[in-house]
C-alpha positions in Angstrom: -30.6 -12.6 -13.9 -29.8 -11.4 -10.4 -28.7 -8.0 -10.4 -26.8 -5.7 -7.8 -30.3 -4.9 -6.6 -30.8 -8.2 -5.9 -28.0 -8.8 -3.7 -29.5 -8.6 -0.3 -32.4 -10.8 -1.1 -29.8 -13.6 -2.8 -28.1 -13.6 0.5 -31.1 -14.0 2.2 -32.3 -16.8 0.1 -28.9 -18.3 0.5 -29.8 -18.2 4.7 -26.3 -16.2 4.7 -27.2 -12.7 6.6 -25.0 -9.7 5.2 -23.2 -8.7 8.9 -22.6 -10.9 11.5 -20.3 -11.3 14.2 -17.5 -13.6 14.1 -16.8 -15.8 16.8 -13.9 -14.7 18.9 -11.4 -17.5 18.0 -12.0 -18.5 14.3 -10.3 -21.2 13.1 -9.8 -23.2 16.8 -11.5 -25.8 18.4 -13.2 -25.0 22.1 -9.7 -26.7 23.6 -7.6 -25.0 21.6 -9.5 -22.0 21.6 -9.1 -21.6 25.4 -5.0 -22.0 25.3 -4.3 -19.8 22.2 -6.9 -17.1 24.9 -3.8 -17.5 27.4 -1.0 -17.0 25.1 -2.8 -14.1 23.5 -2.6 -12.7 26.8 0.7 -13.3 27.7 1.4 -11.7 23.9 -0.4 -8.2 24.8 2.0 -8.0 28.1 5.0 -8.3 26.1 4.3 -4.7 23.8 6.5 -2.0 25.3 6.2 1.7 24.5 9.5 2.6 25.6 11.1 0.1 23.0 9.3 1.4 20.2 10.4 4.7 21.5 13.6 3.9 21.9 14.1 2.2 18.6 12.1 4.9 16.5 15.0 7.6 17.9 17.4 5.4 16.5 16.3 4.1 13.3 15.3 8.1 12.6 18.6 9.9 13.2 19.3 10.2 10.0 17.5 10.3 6.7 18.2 6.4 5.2 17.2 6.3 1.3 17.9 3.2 -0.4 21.3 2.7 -1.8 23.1 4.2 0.8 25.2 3.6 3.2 23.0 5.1 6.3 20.7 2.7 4.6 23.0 0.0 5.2 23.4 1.2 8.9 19.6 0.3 9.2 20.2 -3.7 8.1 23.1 -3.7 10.3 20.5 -2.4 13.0 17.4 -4.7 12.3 19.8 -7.7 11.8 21.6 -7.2 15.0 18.3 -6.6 17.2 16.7 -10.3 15.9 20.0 -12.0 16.6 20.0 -10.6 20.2 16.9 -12.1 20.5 18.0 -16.0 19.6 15.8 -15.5 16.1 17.8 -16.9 13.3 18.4 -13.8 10.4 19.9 -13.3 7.0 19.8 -10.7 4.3 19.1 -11.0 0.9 20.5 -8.2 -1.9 20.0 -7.1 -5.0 21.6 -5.1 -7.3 19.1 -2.7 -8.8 18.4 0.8 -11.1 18.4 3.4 -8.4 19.4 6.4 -10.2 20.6 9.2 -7.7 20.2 12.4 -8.5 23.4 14.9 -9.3 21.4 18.0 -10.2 18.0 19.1 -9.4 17.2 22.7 -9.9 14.3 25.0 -10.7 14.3 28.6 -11.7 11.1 31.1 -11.4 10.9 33.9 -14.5 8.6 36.5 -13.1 8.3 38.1 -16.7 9.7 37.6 -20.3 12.2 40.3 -19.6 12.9 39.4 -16.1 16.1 37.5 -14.6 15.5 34.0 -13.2 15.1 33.8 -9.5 16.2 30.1 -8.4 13.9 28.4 -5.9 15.2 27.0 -2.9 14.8 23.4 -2.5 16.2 22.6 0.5 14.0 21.7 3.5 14.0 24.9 5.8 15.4 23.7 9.4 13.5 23.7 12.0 14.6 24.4 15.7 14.5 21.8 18.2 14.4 19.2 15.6 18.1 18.3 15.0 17.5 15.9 12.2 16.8 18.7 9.9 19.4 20.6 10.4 21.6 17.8 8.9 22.1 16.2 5.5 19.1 15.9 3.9 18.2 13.6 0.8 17.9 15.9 -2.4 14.4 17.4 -3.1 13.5 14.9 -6.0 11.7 13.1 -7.8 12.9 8.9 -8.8 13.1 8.2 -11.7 12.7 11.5 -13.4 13.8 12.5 -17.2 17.2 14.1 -17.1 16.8 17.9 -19.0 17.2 21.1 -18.7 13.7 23.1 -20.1 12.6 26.7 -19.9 8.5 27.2 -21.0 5.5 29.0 -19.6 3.5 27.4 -17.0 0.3 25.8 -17.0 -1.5 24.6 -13.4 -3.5 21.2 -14.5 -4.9 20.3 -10.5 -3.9 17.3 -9.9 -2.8 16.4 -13.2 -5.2 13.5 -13.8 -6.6 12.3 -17.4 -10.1 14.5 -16.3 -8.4 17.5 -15.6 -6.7 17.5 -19.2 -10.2 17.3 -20.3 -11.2 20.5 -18.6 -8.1 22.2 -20.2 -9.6 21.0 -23.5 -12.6 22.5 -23.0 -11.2 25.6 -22.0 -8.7 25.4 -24.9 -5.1 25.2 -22.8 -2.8 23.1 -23.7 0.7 22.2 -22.2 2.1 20.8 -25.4 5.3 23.0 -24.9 4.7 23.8 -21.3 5.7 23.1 -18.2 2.5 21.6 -15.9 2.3 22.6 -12.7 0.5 20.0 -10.5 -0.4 19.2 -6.9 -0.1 16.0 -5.1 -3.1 14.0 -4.0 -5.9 11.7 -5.8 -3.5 9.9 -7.7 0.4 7.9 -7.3 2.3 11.0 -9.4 3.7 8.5 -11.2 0.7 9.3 -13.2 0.9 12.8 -13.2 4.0 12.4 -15.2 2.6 9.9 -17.3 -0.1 11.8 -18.2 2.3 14.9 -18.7 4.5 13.6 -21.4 1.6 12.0 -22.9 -0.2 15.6 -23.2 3.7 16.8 -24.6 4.4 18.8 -21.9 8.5 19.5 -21.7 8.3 19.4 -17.9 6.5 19.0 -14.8 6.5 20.8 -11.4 5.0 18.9 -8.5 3.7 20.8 -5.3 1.6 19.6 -1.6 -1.1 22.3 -1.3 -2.0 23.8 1.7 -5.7 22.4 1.0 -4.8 19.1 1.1 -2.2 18.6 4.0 -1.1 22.1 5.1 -2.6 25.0 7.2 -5.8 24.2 5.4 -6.6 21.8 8.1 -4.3 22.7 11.4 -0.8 24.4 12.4 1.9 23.6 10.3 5.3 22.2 11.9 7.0 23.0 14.4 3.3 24.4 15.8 1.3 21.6 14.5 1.5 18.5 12.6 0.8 20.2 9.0 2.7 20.7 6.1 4.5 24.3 6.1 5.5 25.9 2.8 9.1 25.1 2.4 8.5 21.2 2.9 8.8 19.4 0.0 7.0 15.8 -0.8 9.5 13.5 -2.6 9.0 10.2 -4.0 9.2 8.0 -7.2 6.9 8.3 -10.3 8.0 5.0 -12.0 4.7 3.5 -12.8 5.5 -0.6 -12.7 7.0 -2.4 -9.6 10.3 -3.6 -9.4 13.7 -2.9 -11.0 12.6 -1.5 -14.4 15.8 -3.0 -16.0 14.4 -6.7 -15.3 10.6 -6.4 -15.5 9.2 -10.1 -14.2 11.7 -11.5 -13.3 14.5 -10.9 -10.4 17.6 -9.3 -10.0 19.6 -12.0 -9.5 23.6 -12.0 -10.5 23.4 -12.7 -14.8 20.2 -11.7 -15.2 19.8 -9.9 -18.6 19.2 -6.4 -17.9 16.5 -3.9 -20.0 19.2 -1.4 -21.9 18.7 2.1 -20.3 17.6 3.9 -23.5 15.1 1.4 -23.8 13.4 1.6 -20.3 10.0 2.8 -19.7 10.9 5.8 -17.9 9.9 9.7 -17.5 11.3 11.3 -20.8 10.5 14.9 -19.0 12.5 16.7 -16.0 9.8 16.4 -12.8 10.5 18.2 -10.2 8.7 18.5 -6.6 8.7 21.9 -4.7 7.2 23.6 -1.9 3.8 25.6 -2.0 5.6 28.9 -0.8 7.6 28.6 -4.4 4.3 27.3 -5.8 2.9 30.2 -4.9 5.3 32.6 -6.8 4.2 30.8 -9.8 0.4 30.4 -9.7 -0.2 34.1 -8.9 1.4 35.1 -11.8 -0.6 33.0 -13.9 -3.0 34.3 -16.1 -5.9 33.1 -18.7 -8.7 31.8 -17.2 -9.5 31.2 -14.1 -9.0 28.2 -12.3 -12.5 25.8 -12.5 -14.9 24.4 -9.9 -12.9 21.9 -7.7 -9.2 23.7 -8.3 -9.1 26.7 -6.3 -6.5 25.2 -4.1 -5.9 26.6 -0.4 -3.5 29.3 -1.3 -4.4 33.5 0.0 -5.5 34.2 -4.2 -7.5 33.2 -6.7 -6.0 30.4 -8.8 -5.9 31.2 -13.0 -4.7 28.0 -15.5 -2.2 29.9 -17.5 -0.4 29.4 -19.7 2.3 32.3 -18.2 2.8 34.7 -18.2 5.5 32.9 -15.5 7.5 30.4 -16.8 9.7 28.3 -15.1 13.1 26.4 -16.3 13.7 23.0 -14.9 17.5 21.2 -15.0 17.6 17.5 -14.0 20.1 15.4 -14.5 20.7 11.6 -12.6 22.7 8.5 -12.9 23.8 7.0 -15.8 25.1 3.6 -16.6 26.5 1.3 -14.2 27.4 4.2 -11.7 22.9 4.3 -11.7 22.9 0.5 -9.8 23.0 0.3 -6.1 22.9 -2.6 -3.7 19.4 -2.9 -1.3 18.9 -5.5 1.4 16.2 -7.4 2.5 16.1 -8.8 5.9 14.8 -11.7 7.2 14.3 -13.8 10.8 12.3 -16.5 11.2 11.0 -18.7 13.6 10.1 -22.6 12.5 6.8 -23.9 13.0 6.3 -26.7 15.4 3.9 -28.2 13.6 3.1 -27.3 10.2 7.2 -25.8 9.1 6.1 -25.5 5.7 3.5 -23.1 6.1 4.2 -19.2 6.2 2.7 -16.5 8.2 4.5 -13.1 7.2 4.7 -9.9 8.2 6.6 -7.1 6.2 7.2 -3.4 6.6 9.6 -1.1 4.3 13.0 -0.4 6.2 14.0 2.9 3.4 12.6 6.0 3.5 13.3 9.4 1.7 13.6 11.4 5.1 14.2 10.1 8.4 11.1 8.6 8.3 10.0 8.1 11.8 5.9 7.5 10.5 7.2 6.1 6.9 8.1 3.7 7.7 9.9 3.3 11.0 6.7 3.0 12.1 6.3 -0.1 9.9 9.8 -1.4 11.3 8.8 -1.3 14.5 5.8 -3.1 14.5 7.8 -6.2 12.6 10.6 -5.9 15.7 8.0 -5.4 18.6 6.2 -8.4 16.7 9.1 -10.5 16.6 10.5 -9.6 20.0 7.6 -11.2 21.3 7.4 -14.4 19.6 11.1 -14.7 20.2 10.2 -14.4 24.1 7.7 -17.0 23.9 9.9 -19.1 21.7 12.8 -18.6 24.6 10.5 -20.4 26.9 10.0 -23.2 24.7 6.3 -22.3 22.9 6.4 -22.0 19.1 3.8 -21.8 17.0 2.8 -24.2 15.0 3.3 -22.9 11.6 6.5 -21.0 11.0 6.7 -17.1 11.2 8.9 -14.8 9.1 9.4 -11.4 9.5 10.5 -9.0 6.8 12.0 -5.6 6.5 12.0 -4.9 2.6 14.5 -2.5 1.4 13.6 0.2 -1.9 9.9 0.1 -1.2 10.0 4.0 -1.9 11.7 3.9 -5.2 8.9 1.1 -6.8 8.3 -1.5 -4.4 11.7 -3.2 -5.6 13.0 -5.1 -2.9 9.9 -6.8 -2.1 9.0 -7.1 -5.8 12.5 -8.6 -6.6 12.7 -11.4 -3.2 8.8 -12.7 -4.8 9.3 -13.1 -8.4 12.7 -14.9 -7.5 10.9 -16.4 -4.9 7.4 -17.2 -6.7 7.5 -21.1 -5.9 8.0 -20.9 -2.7 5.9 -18.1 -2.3 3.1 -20.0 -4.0 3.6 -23.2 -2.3 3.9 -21.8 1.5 2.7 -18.7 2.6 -0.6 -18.8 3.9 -1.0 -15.3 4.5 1.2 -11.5 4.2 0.4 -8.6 7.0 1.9 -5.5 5.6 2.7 -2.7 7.7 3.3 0.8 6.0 3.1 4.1 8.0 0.9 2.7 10.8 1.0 4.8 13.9 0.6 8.3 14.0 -2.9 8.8 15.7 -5.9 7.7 17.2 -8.2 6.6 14.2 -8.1 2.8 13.3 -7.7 1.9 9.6 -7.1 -1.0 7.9 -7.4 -3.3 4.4 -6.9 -6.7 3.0 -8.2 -9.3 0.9 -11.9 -10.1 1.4 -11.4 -13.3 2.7 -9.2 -11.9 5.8 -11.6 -8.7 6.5 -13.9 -10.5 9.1 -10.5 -12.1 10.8 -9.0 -8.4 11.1 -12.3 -6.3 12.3 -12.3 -9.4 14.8 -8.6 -8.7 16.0 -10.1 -5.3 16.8 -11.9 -6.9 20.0 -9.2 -8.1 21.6 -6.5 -5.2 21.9 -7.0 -2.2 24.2 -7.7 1.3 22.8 -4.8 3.5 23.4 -7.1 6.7 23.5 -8.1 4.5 27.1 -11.7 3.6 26.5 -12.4 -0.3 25.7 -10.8 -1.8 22.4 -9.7 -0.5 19.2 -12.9 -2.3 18.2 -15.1 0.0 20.4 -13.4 2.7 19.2 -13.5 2.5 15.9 -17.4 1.5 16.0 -17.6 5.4 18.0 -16.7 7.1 14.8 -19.0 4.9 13.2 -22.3 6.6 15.5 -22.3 3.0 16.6 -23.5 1.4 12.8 -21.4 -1.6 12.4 -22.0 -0.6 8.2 -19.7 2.3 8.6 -17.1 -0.5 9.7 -15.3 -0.5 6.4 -11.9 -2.3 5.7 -10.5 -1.5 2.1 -9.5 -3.4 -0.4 -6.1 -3.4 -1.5 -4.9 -1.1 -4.5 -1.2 -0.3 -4.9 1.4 1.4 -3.2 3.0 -1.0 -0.6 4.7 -4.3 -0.3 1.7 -6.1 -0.5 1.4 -6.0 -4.1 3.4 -8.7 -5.0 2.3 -10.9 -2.7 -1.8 -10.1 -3.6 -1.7 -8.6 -6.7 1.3 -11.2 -8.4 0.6 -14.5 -6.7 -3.0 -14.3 -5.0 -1.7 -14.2 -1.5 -4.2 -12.9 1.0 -3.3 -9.8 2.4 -3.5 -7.4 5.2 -2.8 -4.5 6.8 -3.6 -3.3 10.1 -3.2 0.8 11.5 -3.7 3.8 13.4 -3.4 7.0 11.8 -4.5 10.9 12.0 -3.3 13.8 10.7 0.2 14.5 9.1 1.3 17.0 6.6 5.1 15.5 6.8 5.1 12.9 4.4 8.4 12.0 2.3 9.7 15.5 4.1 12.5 15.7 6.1 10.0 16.7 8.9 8.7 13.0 9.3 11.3 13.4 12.4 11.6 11.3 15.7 10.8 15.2 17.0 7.7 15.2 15.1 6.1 11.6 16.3 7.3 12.3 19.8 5.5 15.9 20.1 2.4 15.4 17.1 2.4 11.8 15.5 2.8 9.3 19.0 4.0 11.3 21.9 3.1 8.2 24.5 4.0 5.7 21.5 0.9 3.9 22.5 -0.2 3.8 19.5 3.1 2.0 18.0 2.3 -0.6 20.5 -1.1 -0.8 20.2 -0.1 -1.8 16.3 2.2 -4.3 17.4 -0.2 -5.8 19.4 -2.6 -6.2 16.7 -0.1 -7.6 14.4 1.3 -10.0 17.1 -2.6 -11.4 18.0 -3.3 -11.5 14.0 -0.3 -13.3 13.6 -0.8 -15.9 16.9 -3.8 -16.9 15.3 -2.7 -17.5 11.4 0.1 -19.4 12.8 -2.0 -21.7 15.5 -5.2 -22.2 13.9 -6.3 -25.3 13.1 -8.1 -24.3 10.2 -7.2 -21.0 8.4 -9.0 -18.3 9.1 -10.1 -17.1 6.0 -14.0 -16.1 5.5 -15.1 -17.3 1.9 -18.2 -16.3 2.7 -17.8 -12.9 3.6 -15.3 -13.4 0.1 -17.9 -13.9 -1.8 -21.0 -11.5 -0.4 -17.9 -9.0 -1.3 -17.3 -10.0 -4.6 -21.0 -10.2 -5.4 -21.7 -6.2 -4.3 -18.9 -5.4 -6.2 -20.0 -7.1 -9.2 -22.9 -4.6 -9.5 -20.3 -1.9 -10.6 -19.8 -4.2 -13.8 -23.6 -4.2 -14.7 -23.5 -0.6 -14.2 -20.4 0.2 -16.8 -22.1 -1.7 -19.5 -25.2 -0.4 -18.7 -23.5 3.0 -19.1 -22.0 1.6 -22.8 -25.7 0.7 -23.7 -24.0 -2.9 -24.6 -26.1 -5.9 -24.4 -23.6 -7.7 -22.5 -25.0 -10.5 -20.1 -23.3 -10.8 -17.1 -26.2 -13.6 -15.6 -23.4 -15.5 -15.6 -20.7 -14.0 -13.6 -23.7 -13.2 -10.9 -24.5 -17.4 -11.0 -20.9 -17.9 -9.9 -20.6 -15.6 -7.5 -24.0 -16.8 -5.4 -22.3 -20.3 -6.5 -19.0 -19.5 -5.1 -20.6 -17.5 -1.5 -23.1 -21.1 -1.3 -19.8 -23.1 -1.2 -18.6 -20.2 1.4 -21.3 -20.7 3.8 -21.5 -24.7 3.1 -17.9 -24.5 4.6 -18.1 -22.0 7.4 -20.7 -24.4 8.5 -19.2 -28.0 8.1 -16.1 -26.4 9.7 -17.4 -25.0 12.8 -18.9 -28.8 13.2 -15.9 -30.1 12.2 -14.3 -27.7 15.5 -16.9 -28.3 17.9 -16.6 -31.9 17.6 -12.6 -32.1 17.9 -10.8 -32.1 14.3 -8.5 -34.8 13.2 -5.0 -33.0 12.2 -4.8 -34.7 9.1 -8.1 -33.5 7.6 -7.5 -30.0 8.9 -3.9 -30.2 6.9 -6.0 -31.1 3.3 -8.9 -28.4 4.4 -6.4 -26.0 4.5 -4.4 -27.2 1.4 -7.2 -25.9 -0.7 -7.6 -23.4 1.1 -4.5 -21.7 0.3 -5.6 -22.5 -3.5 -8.7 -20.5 -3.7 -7.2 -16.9 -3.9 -4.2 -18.1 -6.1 -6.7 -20.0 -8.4 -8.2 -16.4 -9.6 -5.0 -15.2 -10.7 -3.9 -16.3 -14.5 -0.3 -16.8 -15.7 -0.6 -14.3 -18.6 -2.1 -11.3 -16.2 -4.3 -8.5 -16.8 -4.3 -7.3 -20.2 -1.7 -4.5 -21.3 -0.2 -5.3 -17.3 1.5 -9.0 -17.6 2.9 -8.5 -14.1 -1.0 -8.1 -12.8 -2.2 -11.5 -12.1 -5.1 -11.1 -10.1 -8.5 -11.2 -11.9 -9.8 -9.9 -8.4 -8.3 -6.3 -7.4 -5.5 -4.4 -9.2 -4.4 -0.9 -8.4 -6.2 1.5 -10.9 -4.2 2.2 -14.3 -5.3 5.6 -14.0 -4.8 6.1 -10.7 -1.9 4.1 -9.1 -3.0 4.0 -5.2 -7.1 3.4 -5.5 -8.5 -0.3 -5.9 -10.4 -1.4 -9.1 -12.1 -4.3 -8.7 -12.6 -7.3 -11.6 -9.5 -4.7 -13.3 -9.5 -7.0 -16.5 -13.2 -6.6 -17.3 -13.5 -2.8 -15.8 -10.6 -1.8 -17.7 -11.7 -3.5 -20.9 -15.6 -1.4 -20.0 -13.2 1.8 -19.6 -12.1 1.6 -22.7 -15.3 0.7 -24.9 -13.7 -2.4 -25.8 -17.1 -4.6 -25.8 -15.5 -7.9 -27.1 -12.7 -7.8 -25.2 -15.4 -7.2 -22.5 -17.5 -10.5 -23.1 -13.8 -12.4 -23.0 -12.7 -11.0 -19.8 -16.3 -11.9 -18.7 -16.1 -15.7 -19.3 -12.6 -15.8 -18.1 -13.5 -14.3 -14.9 -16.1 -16.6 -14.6 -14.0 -19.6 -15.3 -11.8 -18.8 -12.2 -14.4 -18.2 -10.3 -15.6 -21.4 -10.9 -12.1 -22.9 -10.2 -12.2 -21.4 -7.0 -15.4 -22.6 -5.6 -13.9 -26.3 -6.3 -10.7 -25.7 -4.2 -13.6 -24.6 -1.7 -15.5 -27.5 -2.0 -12.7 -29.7 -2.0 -11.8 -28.2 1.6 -15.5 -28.5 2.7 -15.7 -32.5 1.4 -12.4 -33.3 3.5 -14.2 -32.1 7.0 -17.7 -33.7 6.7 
């Protein structure tokens, strides 16, 4: 049995060393390798900071939440800039469950005997910054329970499923209560899930000052950290899509999920501001707060419950006034060779605030990106498989528009797109980050070498490798959890996926302080790093569209997969099952052989001048091996979840969980279920090593 242990030394039996550099252009022949070199630099020329400038000022004037009409103004914007550039655009809508709110209110009691003192939950303005001085999206939370409660108050941390089992052991309960919570660890979608489940009547949702205030800098206007009035909004529906049509689109006639019976918040939720959180948590009493929950408030924190109590009044939306029209947008730019194969790039166009880092960031990337293959295109040089670019609209309330264009979309989406670069929140600093499906890590860390570092010394790559103290180990790309509008692409078909960004620190997110006065003084002043992103995303996307065969690394897939793997032997070792899992390790050294025996026959293949029509079946199966370790019925308990691979974790909403069917089954001390998920998993593996064979037969 080879065991996680082992790992190194199976590589190195395999002849397949653990890190190794990529060559610079993977996927080309030497000839072709040399032209796409020229057009990649003609590409980097064509970023401009003072577009992305000019373009984040106007896409950030206003606060645009889906469903409204200044969200509307945006697709008229995005629209009309591709169509000034010759790109050929259209928009699709939906109509979808958006419920806006009508009343959001919370009320501090001080004591039993005590008036109520409403809290402010309006965004203080701030001066110099004239977008918060204007109309402002309510201080809310999507998807909430409508109510109106009054109970004591109980802080739980961060409201996760472990922090209910410290109140246990310290014999609090919020059956009755309303929990207070703070943001972080966790999508609060789960917070209110785990809420209700614990019969709490109401929840209270609050940003520390530990985790993104004056804990770690100035707060806004001095700094770029959260100050106490600014409250973090955002949705806690935990599924993606339009609730009232789960799996399926949106589409005019579709049968729609009655409202009483949607799988919704039953309880008011309601965010605030950690100035009125602290009126509540120091007038809390019982014991006191636990190792790991002293937040970064000026007193000690206690649990509860009370003697404060809080009333809550919600109420939102209801019936056919509750649906709203969103907009996806679309221009695209046909392949000159291969048409029928897709390269996209996305990026959410809504926001909850003006959103100049979430997510006109993200926006801009997709329009510098597109501005510069429209150039090329202009002077008669297209690539050779076809581009679209994407601004998805809802993103914010549940991943909805993106969700809604793929599942009506799924065939096509299945049968063309080769790969999906997502682009969320992507330039507000100096630090490089980015994620993506194992097979398209090596291809990303490799687009690092070839664009400048905005800080001004060498490439992103060199950069990135300084905050590593030079150890190319500490060169991590993530895997891909939940969150953005990659999910339906990865998660739902078995798309490869990734993202590419530069970030540092922010305490404005989903406030009205994520301002074009913000980015241009804290986030971006120079906006070199908004086009240092588009020049990523613009030389990642050069080389999916022109390469002759598809850059995607099935060996570094599989290496992945196999370290991964070792978490699975160390969760049943942990249930003291005797659960095998020899044959789940066989697969994977099977499946990262067939990786290697590839890389190798294709680089031959390359050096020695490749026949199109060979490269066109290579890259057939190619496109089949990621979509071959998904499974119609999905992930157990989450139908939507087809990916046998990576989910977003049921417990946590944002984080990755690897091999989710069988880790979720080990969570739960399911043990048969366990050894099922096991042989299934191993069955797709199996499936996809063939589609890699298949391409490795069609070069030699």
């Amino acid at each position: 049995m080879i065991r996680g242990a082992a790992v190194a030394a199976a590589l190195i039996a395999l002849g397949i060393a653990p890190f190794g550099r990529l060559s610079a252009q993977m996927g080309f022949s030497p000839g072709a390798a040399a032209l796409q070199a020229r057009l990649e630099q003609r590409l980097l020329a064509m970023a401009d900071t003072a577009n992305a400038r000019l373009v984040t000022r106007e896409l950030s004037a206003r606060p645009h939440m889906a469903g409204t009409p200044a969200q509307a103004d945006t697709r008229d914007y995005v629209i009309a800039k591709l169509q000034s550039w010759g790109l050929e655009t259209w928009v699709k809508e939906y109509e979808v469950y958006l419920p806006q709110p009508e009343v959001v209110s919370a009320w501090l009691y001080r004591r039993r005997d005590a008036p109520a003192q409403r809290l402010n939950l309006t965004e203080p303005p701030v001066t110099g910054d004239p977008t918060t001085m204007g109309p402002q999206v309510p201080s809310f939370n999507a998807y909430s329970g409508d109510g109106d409660v009054t109970a004591p108050v109980v802080y739980v941390n961060y409201g996760l499923p472990k922090d209910y089992r410290v109140l246990d052991s310290l014999g609090v309960s919020v059956r009755g209560k309303i929990a207070l919570a703070r943001y972080g660890y966790s999508f609060r979608g789960i917070k209110a899930r785990e809420a209700e489940r614990r019969e709490a009547v109401g929840l209270i949702l609050y940003s520390d000052p530990q985790d993104d205030g004056y804990f770690h800098g100035d707060i806004y206007p001095r700094g770029p950290m959260r100050p106490p009035g600014s409250i973090q909004r955002g949705s806690i529906l935990n599924r993606n899509g339009d609730p009232t049509t789960p799996g399926y689109p949106s589409v005019a006639g579709a049968p729609r999920v009655p409202e009483e019976s949607l799988a919704l918040a039953r309880i008011p939720v309601v965010p605030i501001g950690y100035g009125n959180a602290q009126q509540f948590i120091e007038r809390l009493g019982g014991p006191p707060a636990p190792d790991g929950w002293q937040g970064g408030l000026p007193l000690h924190y206690h649990v509860g419950p009370g003697p404060a109590r809080a009333r809550l009044r919600v109420r939102t939306q209801r019936g056919a006034r509750a649906f709203h029209p969103i907009w996806n947008t679309f221009a695209i730019i046909r392949g000159s060779t291969h048409p029928d194969e897709w390269v996209m790039v996305g990026a959410h166009r809504d926001a909850w605030s003006p959103g100049a880092a979430d997510n006109v960031s993200g926006t801009v990337t997709v329009l510098e990106t597109a501005r510069a293959f429209a150039e090329l295109a202009r002077q008669g040089i297209r690539p050779a498989r076809t581009l679209v670019f994407v601004t998805w609209d809802a993103e914010e309330w549940g991943l909805i528009g993106s969700t809604e264009w793929v599942e009506e979309q799924e065939d096509s989406v299945r049968a063309h797109i080769v790969a999906y670069i997502n682009e969320d929140d992507v330039a507000s600093g100096l630090r490089f980050a980015g994620a993506g499906s194992p097979s398209i890590k090596p291809f990303l860390r490799e687009v690092t070498r070839s664009v400048p570092d905005p800080g001004g010394v060498g490439t992103i790559y060199d950069s990135w490798l300084a905050t590593a103290s030079g150890d190319t180990l500490g060169l991590r790309l993530e895997n891909l959890g939940g969150g953005s509008d990659f999910t339906p692409f990865s998660h739902h078909i078995g798309v490869p996926a990734g993202s590419l960004a530069l970030g540092g620190p922010s305490g404005v997110y989903h406030s009205m302080y994520d301002s074009y006065e913000w980015m241009s003084r804290f986030g971006d002043p120079e906006f070199r790093e908004h086009r240092a992103v588009a020049q990523m995303v613009t030389l990642a996307l050069a080389r999916l569209a022109n390469a002759e065969i598809l850059p995607l690394d099935y060996q570094a897939f599989g290496m992945e997969m196999m370290m991964l793997a070792a978490q699975v032997d160390i969760g049943i070792a942990a249930r003291r099952w005797n659960i095998s899992t020899t044959a789940l390790w066989q697969a994977l050294v099977d499946f990262t052989y067939a990786g290697e025996t590839f890389r190798t026959v294709r680089d031959s293949a390359l050096s020695a001048g490749i026949d199109p029509a060979r490269a066109a079946q290579a890259n057939h199966w190619l496109m089949q091996v990621e979509r071959r370790l998904t499974r119609p019925q999905g992930l157990v308990g989450r139908p939507w979840s087809r990916s046998l691979l990576f989910a977003s974790d049921v417990d946590n909403g944002y984080s990755t969980i690897a091999y989710p069917s069988v880790a979720e089954a080990i969570r739960y001390a399911d043990a048969p279920t366990t050894e099922r998920e096991l042989r299934d998993l191993v069955d797709h593996i199996h499936l996809a090593r063939d589609a890699v064979e298949r391409a490795t037969a069609v070069l030699r």
